[in-house]
C-alpha positions in Angstrom: 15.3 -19.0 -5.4 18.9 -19.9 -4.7 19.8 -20.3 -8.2 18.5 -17.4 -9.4 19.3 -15.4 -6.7 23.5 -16.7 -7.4 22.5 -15.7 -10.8 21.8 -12.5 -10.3 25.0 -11.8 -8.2 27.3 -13.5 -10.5 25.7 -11.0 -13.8 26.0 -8.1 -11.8 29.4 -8.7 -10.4 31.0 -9.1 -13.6 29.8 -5.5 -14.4 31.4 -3.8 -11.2 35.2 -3.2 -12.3 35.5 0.4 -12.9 37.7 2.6 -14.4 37.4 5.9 -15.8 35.6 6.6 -19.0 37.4 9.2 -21.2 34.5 9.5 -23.6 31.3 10.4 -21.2 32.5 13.4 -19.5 30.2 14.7 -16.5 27.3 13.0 -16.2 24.3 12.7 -13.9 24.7 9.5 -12.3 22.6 8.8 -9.4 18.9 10.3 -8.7 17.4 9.4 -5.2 13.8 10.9 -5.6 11.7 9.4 -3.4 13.5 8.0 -0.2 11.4 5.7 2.2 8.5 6.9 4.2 8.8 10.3 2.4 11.8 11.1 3.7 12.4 14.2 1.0 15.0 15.6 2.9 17.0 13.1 1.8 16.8 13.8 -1.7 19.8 13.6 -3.6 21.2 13.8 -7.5 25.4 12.8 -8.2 27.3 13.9 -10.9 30.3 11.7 -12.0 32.9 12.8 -14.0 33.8 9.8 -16.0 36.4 11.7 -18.3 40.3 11.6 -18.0 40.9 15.0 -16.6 39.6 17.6 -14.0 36.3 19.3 -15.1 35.4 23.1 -13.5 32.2 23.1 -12.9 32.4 26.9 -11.8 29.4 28.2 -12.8 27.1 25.0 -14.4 23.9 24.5 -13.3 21.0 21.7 -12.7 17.8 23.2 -13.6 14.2 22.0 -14.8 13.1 19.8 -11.4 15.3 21.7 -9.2 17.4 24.2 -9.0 21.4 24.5 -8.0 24.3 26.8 -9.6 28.0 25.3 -8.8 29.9 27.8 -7.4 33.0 29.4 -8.5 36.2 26.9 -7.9 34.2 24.0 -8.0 36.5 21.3 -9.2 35.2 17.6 -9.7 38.5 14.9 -10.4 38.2 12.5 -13.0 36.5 9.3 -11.7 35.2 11.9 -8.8 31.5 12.4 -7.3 30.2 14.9 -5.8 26.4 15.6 -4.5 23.5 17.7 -4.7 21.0 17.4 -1.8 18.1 19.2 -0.6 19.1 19.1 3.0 22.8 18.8 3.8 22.5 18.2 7.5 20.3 15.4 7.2 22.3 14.0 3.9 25.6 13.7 6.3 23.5 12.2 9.1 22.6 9.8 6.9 25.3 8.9 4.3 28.3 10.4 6.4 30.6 13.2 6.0 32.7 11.5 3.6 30.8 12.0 0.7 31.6 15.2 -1.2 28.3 17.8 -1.6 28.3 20.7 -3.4 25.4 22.5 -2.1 21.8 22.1 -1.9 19.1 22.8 -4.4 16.3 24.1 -4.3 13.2 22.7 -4.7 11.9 19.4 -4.4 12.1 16.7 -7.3 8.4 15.1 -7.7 7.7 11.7 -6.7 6.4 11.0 -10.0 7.5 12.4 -13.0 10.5 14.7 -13.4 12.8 16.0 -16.0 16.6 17.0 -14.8 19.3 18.9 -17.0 22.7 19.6 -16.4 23.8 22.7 -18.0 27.2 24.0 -18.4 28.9 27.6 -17.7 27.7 28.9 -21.4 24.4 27.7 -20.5 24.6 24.5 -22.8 23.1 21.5 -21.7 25.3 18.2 -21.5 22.9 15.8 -19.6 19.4 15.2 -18.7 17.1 12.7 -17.9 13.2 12.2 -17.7 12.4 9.7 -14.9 8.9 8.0 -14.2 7.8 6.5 -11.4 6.3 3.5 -13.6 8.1 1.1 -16.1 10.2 0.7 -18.0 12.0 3.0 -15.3 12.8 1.0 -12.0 10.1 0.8 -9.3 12.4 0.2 -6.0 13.2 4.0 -6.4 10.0 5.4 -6.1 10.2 5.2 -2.4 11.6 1.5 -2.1 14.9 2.2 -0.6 16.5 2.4 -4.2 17.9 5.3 -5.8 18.2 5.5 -10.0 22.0 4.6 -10.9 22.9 5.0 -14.2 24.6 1.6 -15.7 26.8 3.4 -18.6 28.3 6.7 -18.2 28.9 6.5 -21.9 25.5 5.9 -22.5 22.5 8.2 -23.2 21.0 9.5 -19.7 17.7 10.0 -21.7 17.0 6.0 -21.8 15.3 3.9 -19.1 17.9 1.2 -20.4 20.3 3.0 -19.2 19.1 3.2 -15.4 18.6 0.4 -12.7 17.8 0.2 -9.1 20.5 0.6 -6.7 21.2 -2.9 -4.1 18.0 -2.2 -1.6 18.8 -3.2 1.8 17.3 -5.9 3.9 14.9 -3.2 5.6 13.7 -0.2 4.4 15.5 2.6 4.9 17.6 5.3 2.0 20.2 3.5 0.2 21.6 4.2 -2.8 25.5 5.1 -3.7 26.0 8.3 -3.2 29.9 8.9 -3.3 31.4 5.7 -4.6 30.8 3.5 -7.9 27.2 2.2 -8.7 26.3 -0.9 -8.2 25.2 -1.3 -11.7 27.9 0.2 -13.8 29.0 -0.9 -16.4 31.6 0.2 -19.6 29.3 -1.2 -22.1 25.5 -0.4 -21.7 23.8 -4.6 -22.1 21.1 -5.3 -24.0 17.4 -3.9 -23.6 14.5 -6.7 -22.5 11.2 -5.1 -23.6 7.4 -6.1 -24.3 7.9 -9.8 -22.5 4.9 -11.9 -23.0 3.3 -15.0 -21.3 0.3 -16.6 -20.5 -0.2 -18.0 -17.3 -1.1 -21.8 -18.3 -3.9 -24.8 -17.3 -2.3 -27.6 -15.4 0.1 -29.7 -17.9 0.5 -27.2 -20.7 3.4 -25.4 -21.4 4.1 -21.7 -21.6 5.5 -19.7 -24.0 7.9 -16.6 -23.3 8.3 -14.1 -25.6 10.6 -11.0 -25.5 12.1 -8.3 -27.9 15.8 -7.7 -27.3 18.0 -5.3 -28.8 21.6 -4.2 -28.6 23.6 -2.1 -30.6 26.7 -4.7 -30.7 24.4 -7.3 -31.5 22.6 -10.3 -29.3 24.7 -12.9 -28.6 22.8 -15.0 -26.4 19.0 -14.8 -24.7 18.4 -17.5 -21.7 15.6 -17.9 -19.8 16.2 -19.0 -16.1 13.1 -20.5 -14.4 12.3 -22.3 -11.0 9.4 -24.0 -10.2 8.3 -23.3 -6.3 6.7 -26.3 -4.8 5.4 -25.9 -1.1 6.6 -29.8 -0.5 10.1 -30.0 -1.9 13.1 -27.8 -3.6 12.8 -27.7 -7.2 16.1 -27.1 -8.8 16.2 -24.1 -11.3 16.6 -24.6 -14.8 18.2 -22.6 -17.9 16.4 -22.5 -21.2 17.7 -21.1 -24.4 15.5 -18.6 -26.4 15.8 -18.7 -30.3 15.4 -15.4 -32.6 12.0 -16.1 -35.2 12.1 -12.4 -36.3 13.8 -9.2 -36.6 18.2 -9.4 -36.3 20.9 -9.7 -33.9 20.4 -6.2 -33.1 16.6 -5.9 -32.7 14.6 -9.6 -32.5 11.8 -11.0 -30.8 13.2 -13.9 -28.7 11.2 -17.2 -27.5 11.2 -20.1 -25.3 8.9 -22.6 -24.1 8.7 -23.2 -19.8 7.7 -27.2 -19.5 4.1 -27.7 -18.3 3.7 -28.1 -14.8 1.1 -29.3 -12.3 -1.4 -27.7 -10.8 -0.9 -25.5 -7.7 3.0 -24.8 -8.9 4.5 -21.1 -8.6 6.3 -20.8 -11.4 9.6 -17.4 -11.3 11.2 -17.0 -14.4 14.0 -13.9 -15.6 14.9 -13.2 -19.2 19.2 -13.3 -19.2 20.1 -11.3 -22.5 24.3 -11.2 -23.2 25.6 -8.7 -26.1 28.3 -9.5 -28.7 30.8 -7.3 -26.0 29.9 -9.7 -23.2 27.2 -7.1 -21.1 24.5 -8.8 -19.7 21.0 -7.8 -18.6 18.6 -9.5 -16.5 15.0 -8.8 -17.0 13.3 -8.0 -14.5 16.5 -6.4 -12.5 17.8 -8.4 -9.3 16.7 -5.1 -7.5 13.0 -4.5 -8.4 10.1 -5.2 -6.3 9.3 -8.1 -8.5 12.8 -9.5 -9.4 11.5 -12.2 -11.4 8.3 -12.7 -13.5 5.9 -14.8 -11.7 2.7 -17.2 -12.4 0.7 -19.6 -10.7 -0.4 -22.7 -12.7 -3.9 -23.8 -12.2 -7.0 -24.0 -13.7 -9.5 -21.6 -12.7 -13.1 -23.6 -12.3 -14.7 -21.2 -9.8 -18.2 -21.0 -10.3 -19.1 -19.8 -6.4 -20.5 -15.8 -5.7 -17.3 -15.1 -4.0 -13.4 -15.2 -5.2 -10.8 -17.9 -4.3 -7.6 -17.1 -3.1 -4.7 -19.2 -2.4 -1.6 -17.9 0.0 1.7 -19.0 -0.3 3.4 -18.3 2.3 6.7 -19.8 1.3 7.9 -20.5 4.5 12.1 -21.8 5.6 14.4 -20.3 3.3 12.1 -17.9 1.0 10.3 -16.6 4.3 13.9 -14.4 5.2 12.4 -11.4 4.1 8.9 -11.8 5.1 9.6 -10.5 9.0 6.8 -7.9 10.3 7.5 -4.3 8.6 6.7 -1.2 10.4 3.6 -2.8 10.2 1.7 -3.1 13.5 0.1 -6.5 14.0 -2.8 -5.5 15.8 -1.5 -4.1 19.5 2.0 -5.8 18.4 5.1 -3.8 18.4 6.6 -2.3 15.7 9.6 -3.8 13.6 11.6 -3.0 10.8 10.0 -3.2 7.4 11.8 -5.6 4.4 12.1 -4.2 1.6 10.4 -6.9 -0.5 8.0 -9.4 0.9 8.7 -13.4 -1.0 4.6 -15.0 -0.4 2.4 -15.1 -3.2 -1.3 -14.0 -3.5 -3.3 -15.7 -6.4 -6.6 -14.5 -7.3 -9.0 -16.5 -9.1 -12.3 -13.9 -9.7 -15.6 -15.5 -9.7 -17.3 -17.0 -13.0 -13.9 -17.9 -14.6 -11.2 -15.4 -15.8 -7.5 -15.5 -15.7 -5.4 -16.1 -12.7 -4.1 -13.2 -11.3 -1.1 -14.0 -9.4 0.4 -10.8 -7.1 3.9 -12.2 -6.0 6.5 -11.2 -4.0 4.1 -9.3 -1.6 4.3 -9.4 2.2 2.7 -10.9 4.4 2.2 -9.9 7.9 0.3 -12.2 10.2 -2.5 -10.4 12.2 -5.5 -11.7 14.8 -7.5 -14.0 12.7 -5.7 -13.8 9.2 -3.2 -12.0 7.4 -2.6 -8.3 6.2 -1.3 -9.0 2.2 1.3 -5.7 1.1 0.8 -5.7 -2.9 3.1 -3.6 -4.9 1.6 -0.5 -6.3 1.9 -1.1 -9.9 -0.1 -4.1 -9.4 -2.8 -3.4 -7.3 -5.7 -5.6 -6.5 -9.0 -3.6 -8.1 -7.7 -0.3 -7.1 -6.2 -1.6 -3.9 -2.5 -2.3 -2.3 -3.1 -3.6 0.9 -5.8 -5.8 1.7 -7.0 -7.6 5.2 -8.0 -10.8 4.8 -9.2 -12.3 8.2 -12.0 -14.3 10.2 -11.6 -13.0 13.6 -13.7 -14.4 16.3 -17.1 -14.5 15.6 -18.9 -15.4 12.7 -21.3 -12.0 13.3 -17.8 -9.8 12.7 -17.4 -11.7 9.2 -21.0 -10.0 8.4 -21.4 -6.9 10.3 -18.1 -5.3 9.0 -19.1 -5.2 5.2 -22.8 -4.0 6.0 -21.2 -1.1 8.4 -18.9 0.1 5.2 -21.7 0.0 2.9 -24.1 2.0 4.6 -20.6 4.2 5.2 -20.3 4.7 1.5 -24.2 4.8 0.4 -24.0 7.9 3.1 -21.0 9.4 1.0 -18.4 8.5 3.6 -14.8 7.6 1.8 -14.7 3.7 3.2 -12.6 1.1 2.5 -13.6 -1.6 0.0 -14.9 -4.9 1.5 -15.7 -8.4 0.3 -15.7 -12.3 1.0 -13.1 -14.8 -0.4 -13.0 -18.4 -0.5 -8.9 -19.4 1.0 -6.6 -21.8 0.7 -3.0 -21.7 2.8 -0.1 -23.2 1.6 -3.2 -25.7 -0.5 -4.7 -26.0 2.4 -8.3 -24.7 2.6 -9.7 -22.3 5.1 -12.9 -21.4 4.0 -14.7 -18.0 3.6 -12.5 -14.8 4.7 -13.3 -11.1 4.7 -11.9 -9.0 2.7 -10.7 -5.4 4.0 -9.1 -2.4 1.8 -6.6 -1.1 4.2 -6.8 3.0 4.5 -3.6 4.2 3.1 -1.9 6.6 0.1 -3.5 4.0 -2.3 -7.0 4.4 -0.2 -6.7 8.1 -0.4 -6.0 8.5 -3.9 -8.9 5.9 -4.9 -11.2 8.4 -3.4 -9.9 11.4 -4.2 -7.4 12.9 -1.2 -4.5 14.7 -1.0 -2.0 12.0 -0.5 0.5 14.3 0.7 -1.4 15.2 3.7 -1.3 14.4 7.5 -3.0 11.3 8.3 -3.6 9.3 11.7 -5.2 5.9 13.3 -7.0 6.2 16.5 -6.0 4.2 18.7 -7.7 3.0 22.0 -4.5 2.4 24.1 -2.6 5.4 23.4 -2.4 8.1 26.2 -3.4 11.6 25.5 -4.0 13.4 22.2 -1.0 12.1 20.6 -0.7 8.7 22.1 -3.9 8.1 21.1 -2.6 9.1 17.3 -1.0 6.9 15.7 0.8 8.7 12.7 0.9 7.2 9.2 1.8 9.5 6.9 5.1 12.6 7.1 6.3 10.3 10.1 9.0 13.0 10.8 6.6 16.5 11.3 4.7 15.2 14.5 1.4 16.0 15.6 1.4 19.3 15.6 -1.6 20.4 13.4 -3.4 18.0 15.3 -2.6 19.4 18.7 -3.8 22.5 17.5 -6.7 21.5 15.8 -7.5 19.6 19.5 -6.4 22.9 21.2 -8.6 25.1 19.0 -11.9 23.1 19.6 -11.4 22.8 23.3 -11.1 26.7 23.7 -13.4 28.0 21.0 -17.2 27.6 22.0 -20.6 29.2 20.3 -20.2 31.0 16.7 -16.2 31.1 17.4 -16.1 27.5 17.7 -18.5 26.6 14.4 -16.7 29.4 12.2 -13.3 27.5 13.3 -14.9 24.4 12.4 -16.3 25.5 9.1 -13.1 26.5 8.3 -11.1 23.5 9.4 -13.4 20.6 9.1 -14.7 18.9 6.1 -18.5 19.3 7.9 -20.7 17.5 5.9 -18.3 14.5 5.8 -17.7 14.5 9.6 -21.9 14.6 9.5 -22.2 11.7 7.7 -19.4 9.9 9.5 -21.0 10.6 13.0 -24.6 9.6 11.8 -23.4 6.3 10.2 -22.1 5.5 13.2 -24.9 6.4 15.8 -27.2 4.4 12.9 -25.1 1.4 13.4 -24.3 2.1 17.0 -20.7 2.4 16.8 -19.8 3.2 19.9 -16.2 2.2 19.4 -15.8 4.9 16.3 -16.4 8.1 18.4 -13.5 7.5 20.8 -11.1 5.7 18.6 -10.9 3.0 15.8 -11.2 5.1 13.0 -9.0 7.1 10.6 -8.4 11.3 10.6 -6.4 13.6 8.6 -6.1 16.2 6.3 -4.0 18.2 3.6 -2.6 21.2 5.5 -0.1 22.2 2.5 -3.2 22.7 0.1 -5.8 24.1 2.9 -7.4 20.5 3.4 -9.8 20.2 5.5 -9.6 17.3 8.7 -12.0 14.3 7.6 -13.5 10.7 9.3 -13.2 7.4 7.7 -14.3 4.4 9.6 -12.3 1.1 10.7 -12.8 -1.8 12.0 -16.3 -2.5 12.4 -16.8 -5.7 13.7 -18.8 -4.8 17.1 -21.6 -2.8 16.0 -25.5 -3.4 14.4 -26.2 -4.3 18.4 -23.3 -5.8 19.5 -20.5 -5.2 22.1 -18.5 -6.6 24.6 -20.6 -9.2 26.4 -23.4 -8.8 24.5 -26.0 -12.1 24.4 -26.2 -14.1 21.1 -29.5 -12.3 20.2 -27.6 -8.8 20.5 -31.3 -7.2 21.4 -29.8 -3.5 21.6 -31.3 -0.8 19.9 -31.1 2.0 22.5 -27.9 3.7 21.9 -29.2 8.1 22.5 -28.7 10.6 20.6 -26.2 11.8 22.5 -23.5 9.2 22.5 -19.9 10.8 21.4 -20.6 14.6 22.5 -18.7 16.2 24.7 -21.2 16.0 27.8 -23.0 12.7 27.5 -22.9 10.8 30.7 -22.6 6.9 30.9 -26.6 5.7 31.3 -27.6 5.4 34.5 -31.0 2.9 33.6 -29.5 0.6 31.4 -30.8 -3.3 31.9 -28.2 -5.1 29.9 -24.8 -6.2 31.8 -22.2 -4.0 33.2 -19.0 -4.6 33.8 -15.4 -2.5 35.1 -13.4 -0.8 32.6 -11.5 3.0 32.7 -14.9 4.6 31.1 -18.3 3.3 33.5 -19.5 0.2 34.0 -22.3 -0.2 30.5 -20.0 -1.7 28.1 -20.5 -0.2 25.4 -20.0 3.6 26.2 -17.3 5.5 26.3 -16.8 9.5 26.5 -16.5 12.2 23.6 -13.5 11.6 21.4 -11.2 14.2 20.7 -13.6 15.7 17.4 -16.9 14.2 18.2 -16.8 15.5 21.6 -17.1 19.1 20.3 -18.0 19.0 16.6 -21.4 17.1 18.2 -21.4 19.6 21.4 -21.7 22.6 19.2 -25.2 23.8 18.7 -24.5 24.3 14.8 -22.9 21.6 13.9 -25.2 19.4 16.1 -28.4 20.7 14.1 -27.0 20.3 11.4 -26.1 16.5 12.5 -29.4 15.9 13.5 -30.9 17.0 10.7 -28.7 14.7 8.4 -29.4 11.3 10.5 -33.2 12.2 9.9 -32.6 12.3 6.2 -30.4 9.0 6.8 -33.1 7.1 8.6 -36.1 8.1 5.8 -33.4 7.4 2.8 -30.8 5.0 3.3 -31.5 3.3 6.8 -34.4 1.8 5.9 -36.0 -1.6 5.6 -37.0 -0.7 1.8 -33.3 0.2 1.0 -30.9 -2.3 3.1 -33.1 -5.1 3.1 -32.1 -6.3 -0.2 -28.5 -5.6 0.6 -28.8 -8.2 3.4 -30.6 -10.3 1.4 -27.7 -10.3 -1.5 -25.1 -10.7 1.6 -26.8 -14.2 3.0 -27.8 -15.6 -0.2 -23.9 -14.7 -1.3 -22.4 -16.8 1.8 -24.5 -19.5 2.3 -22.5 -21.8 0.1 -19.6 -21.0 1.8 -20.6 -21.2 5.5 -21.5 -24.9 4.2 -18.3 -25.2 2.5 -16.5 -23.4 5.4 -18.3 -26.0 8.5 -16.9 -28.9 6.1 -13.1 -28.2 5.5 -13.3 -27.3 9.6 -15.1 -30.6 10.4 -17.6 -28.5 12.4 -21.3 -29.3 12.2 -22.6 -27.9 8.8 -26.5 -27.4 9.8 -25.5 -25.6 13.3 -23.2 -23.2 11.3 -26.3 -22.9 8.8 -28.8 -22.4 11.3 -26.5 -19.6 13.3 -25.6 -17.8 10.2 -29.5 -17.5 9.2 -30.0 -16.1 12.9 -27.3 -13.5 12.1 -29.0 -12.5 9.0 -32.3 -12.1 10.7 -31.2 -10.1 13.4 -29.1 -7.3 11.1 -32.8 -7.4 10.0 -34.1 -6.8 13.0 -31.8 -3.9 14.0 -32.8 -1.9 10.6 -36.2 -1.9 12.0 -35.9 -1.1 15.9 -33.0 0.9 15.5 -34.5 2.7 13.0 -37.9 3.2 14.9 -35.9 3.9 18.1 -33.8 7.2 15.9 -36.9 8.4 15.0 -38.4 8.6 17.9 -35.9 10.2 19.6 -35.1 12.8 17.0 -39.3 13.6 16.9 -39.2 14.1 20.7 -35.8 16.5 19.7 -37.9 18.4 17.5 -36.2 17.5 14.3 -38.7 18.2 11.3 
């Protein structure tokens, strides 16, 4: 990426010289919409005056989105800025007290769409904009670190042409310009790249680009600048001319022909456009999550149950900005997030199809795999982070995906899961789970406020918060969930279940707890699992599970066979004591000596304490055991699970050199003994809720 990344510098660069427009006048010139990690306090919009004398701004306005009169006096010198924030203490904390503010609006500008006008003194509007969080407007600034800088002053504010994503910094955190020149002015507005057109190609065959560029002073010149990535050397970058076959210098469609390649080759191209003035455009913008169009040449021949996936991990010089982000690898610490990830993810679906190729995504090592960042205008069916991983046993790669779909056949929110077959770097790895990682993109798929206070239970945290990991509105704490804690602990009987009613989503937190006792996961009362809620619109706190690998009988120390089906009724209430009878191995930890049990968490304690909400509860697992937890109904789902992965535990044993009929023979005792734990579990729930009186 070297040469394209010089490339990049050396178009922009020649744009930067500035000097005072006479023509434009006052102009919005910067928007910053949606800083990183929410952070709308730092919202911003600059006006520029880009004429050749003073303008009074006494008594002009911004209106439509937000909401700000300038004051009387209010005097902006030509080539000045000044600023109009939401929150002028924590703008100056942020950008310093050099830049100039005028006041704050009121208000908040959406995170999606918004119109902005600037009106002046007689009420006449002189600028405006419509922004979009999609394209053709830039992505970095809907919460990528970018803000919107307008290139030409002089130019319409009304055009996405006419806006590009200010220089994001190496970790996320607010940039922009706020104060000083943009990073992408420029006198004359360059050409517009639009409708660009490729088709990813089979190993050998060339690929045709096609674009429509326009420019009001004419195209002079259309390039397209391409490297080919190869994992096992560095592939100089190359420079291929387009030629117009329709339309004029000011409006054509544009085409050139990338060289065929061989297979397993990432191929990064840009479009370079120059006008008849000299401006120049590069499409996509240096400053975009994607700063290059991207595709991965190979031929896709899989005819297995499961999808193929090859990582690039793009290690030495394109792994810079590839460090762990705030993400937390497992119990790892936290770190500083990049802004844009450089591996590749390439998806080949089962039965044939195109090749989908998400690049430029991060990738964050974690126990047993890798967590894959997508961008979120290119998610991967619905998704925009995915786990991919094969952690320790074999029984985690199966019991995981069977736990989430009895989650969701219960009408529990839960997190997509599947199997992929995985290369690294063209290496293969064999059969992977899959994991959809709960997050915005998570919450909006199933229909939740996105804007609403969400947290990750965590088992090594100490006390209500510790054990809280926040990952949403980082900045506003934990106090709803204090109180929510605080409530339920002081609140017993009909107080208690009204609060409840009124705070908890109570048939979701039913079927949440019920799952889990079905599949005995005693690890998802106490922690591993997700909570939250929407206080802003009166949301109510809900349970989505995580990380189900030790369940369907098994725990810490438990024997091959996993023969537990015992786990009471009582397990996660505030109340149940650690089993004193238990025959199976015991063991020290902070909680008793069984293995598997651990105290009331911090809702199921008293949501399954109360005598309301535990009817209720008991009531629904009956109706779970003589519905979904059957033989009759999940049966066929374990069935279409093993007959799904038996080709690629084979497959799996023979990259790994490990002994293919062992691996065979094991996975066939897993799939008998999920089997097995339908049926005695089952029996066992019964019996226990007929001896409860539950009719």
């Amino acid at each position: 990426m070297s040469f394209l990344r010089s490339a990049i510098f050396a178009v922009f660069g020649a744009c930067l010289s500035w000097a005072p427009l006479s023509a434009a006048g006052v102009v919005i010139n910067e928007v910053m919409y949606h800083p990183p990690d929410d952070r709308d306090d730092l919202q911003y919009i600059e006006l520029h005056n880009a004429g050749a004398s003073t303008a009074d701004l006494s008594g002009w306005s911004l209106s439509k989105g937000v909401k700000f009169a300038f004051p009387a006096g209010t005097k902006l010198a030509p080539g000045g800025f000044t600023v109009v924030c939401r929150d002028r203490a924590a703008f100056t904390q942020q950008y310093g007290k050099s830049v100039p503010v005028s006041g704050e609006f009121s208000g908040k500008l959406k995170h999606g769409s918004q119109k902005i006008e600037l009106a002046d003194a007689a009420g006449t509007v002189v600028d405006g904009l419509k922004f979009t969080d999609h394209a053709p407007w830039p992505l970095s600034a809907d919460g990528g670190s970018s803000s919107l800088e307008r290139i030409s002053p002089s130019a319409s504010g009304d055009s996405p042409d006419n806006w590009a994503a200010s220089k994001l910094p190496a970790t996320k955190a607010p940039a922009g310009s706020p104060g000083r020149a943009n990073h992408n002015f420029a006198t004359n507005l360059p050409p517009s790249v639009r409708d660009v057109t490729f088709t990813p190609p089979a190993p050998g065959k060339p690929t045709e680009v096609a674009a429509t560029i326009a420019d009001a002073d004419g195209v002079a010149s259309a390039v397209v600048l391409f490297q080919v990535i190869d994992r096992r050397a560095d592939v100089p970058a190359q420079s291929l001319p387009m030629t117009r076959d329709g339309g004029d210098a000011r409006s054509g469609t544009y085409r050139a022909t990338i060289p065929a390649q061989p297979d397993g080759r990432l191929v990064r191209f840009q479009i370079k456009a120059t006008d008849a003035a000299g401006s120049i455009r590069l499409a996509p913008h240096a400053e975009e999550p994607r700063p290059t169009f991207s595709y991965f040449v190979t031929a896709n021949t899989n005819s297995a149950a499961v999808a193929f996936v090859h990582i690039l991990s793009l290690t030495g010089e394109r792994q810079r900005n590839v460090a762990p982000a705030r993400y937390r690898s497992d119990d790892g610490p936290r770190a500083a997030e990049p802004t844009r990830g450089q591996a590749a993810f390439v998806y080949l679906p089962p039965g044939g199809g195109p090749v989908e190729t998400y690049d430029f995504v991060g990738l964050q090592p974690r126990s047993g795999g890798w967590k894959v960042h997508l961008h979120k205008d290119q998610l991967l069916q619905e998704m925009s982070t995915v786990n991919i991983i094969y952690e320790g046993e074999p029984w985690w790669v199966l019991s995981e995906p069977l736990g989430y779909e009895l989650f969701r056949r219960c009408g529990v929110p839960s997190s997509k899961t599947g199997h992929l077959r995985v290369w690294l770097d063209g290496r293969p790895k064999g059969f992977h789970l899959l994991v959809e990682q709960p997050n915005k993109t998570f919450l909006k798929r199933t229909g939740h406020d996105t804007s609403g206070d969400y947290y990750k239970l965590i088992w090594y945290g100490q006390g209500v918060v510790g054990q809280h990991e926040k990952k949403t509105n980082l900045r506003t704490g934990h106090g709803d969930l204090v109180a929510a804690v605080d409530a339920l602990r002081k609140k017993s009987g009909e107080e208690q279940w009204a609060y409840i009613q009124e705070n908890f989503d109570v048939d979701e937190c039913i079927n949440y707890l019920a799952v889990g006792l079905c599949i005995e996961n005693w690890d998802g009362f106490f922690n591993n699992y997700f909570t939250g809620h929407a206080p802003a619109t009166g949301g109510r706190w809900q349970m989505f599970p995580w990380d189900l690998d030790k369940t369907w009988g098994d725990y810490d120390g438990a024997s091959a066979e996993r023969p537990w089906f015992d786990m009471p009724l009582t397990f996660g209430m505030k109340g149940d004591r650690e089993p004193k009878n238990w025959d199976g191995p015991r063991q020290r930890h902070p909680w008793g000596s069984v293995p598997w049990w651990r105290p009331g968490g911090w809702f199921s304690g008293p949501l399954l304490a109360n005598p309301r909400f535990r009817e209720k509860f008991l009531a629904r697992l009956k109706v779970i055991c003589e519905t979904q937890f059957t033989q009759k109904e999940f049966f066929p789902v374990i069935d279409a699970l093993e007959r799904q992965l038996q080709p690629e535990v084979r497959y799996r044993a023979t990259v790994r050199g490990q002994d293919v009929q062992a691996a065979v023979a094991g996975f066939a005792g897993d799939m008998a003994s999920y089997r097995r734990f339908v049926k005695e579990r089952r029996k066992f729930l019964l019996q226990e809720l007929a001896k409860a009186g539950v009719k």
